[in-house]
C-alpha positions in Angstrom: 14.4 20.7 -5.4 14.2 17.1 -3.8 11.2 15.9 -3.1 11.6 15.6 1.0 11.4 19.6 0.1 7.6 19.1 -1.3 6.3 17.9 2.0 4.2 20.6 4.4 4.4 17.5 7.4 6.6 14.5 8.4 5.3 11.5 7.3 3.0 10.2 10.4 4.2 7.7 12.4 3.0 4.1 12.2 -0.6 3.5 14.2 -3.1 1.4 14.9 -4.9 2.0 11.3 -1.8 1.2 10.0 -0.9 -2.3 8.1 2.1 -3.5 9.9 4.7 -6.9 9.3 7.5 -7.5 10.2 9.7 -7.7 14.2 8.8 -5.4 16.0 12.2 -4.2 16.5 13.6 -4.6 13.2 14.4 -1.4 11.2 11.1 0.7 10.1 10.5 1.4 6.6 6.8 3.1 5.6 6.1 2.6 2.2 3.8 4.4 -0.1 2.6 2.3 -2.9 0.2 1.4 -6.1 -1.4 -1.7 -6.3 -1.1 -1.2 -10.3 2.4 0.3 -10.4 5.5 -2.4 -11.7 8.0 -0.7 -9.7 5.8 -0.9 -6.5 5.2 -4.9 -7.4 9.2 -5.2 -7.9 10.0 -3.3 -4.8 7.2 -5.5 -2.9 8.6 -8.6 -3.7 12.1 -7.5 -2.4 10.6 -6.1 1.0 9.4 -9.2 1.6 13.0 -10.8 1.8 14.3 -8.0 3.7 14.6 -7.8 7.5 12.2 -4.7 8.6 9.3 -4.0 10.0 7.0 -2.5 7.2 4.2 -0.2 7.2 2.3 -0.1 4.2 0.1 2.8 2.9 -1.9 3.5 0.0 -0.7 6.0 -2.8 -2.7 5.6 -5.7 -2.0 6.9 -8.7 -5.5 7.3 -10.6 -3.7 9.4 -13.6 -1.5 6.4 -14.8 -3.6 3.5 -13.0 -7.3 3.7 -13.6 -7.4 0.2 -11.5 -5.3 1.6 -8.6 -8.2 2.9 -7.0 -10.2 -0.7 -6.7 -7.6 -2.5 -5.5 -6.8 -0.2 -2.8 -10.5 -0.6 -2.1 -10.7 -3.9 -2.3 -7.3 -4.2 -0.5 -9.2 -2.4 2.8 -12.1 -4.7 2.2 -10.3 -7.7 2.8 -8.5 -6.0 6.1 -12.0 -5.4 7.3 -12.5 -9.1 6.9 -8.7 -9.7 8.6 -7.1 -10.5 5.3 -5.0 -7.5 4.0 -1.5 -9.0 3.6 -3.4 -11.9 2.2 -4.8 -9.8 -0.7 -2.0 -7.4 -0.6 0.7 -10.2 -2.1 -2.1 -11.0 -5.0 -2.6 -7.5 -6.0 1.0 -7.0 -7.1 2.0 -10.5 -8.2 -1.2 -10.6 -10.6 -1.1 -6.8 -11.7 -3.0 -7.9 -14.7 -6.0 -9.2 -13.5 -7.2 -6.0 -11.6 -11.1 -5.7 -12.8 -13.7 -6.6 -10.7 -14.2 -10.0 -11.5 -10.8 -11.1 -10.2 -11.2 -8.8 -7.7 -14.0 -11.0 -6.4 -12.5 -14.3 -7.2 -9.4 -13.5 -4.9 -11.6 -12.7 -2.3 -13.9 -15.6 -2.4 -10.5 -18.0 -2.7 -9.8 -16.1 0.7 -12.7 -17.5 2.3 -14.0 -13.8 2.6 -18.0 -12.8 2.9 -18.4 -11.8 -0.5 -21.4 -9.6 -0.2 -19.6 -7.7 3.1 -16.7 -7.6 1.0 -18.5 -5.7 -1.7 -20.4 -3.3 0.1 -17.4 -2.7 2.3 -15.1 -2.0 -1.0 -17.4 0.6 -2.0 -18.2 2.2 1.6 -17.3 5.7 2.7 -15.3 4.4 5.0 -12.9 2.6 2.8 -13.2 5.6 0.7 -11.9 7.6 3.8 -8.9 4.9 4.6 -7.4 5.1 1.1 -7.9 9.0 0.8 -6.6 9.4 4.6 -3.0 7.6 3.4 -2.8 9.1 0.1 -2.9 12.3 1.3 -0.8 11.8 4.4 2.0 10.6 1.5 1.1 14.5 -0.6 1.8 15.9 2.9 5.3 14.5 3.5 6.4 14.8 0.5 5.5 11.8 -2.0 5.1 12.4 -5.5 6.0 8.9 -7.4 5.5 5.1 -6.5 7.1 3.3 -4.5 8.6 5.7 -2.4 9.7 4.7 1.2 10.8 6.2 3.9 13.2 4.9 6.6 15.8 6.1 9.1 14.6 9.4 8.9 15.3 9.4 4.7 12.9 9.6 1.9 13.8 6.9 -1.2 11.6 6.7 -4.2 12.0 5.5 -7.7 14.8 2.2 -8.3 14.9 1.5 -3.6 18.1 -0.2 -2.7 16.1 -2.5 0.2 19.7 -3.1 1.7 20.2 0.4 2.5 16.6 0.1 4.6 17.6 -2.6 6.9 
């Protein structure tokens, strides 16, 4: 059974919650993804050369990354601060440094407000925002990082990024 079959919704269209770059009218592709995953760092590195407009969400996997969880987390804490993208590209190009202490470090190297940054990386609502995608991605079908979705398709495991744009 393919996975598409697995979903009980579509995947939700892109909102003002949502973590958005790229033109506005360039080709949409939504993308569920783990800070901690390899594949998700590879395929993040290659959206970032392609032409789309991308929406990323939050899919982590605690089974297989016990860190996941943190840097999603700590990922929302910096976006509280205005800084998402700007800890996003971090995360997955320094997959091994993860823990809380690096954690911190990136965010005080962003100029962030270290104490707001903790307390907000361990609120209920970042709790909330990280649950609220990852379970939007169970809905419509996810079961593996990366896994994207774009013109209308669901692509997971080894993403050709051509075949987004």
């Amino acid at each position: 059974m393919p996975a598409a079959d697995l979903g009980s919704a579509p995947v939700p269209a892109p909102g003002p919650h949502d973590h958005i770059r790229g033109a506005e009218n360039a080709p949409l592709a939504i993308e569920y993804a783990d800070f901690e995953c390899p594949y998700c760092a590879a395929l993040s590195a290659r959206l970032a050369r392609a032409s789309i407009r991308r929406v990323f969400r939050h899919f982590p996997v605690r089974s297989s990354h016990p860190r996941a969880w943190a840097a999603a987390c700590a990922a929302e804490a910096a976006a509280a601060q205005g800084r998402f993208w700007e800890m996003h590209d971090p995360l997955f190009s320094d997959q091994g440094r993860l823990e809380d202490p690096h954690l911190w470090d990136r965010a005080r190297r962003l100029g962030l407000d270290l104490e707001r940054f903790e307390r907000d990386r361990r609120s209920d609502e970042v709790r909330a925002r990280v649950r609220r995608d990852f379970e939007s991605g169970v809905r419509a079908g996810v079961v593996t990082t990366p896994t994207v979705f774009a013109g209308g398709r669901m692509l997971s495991g080894e993403i050709d990024v051509s075949a987004l744009a």
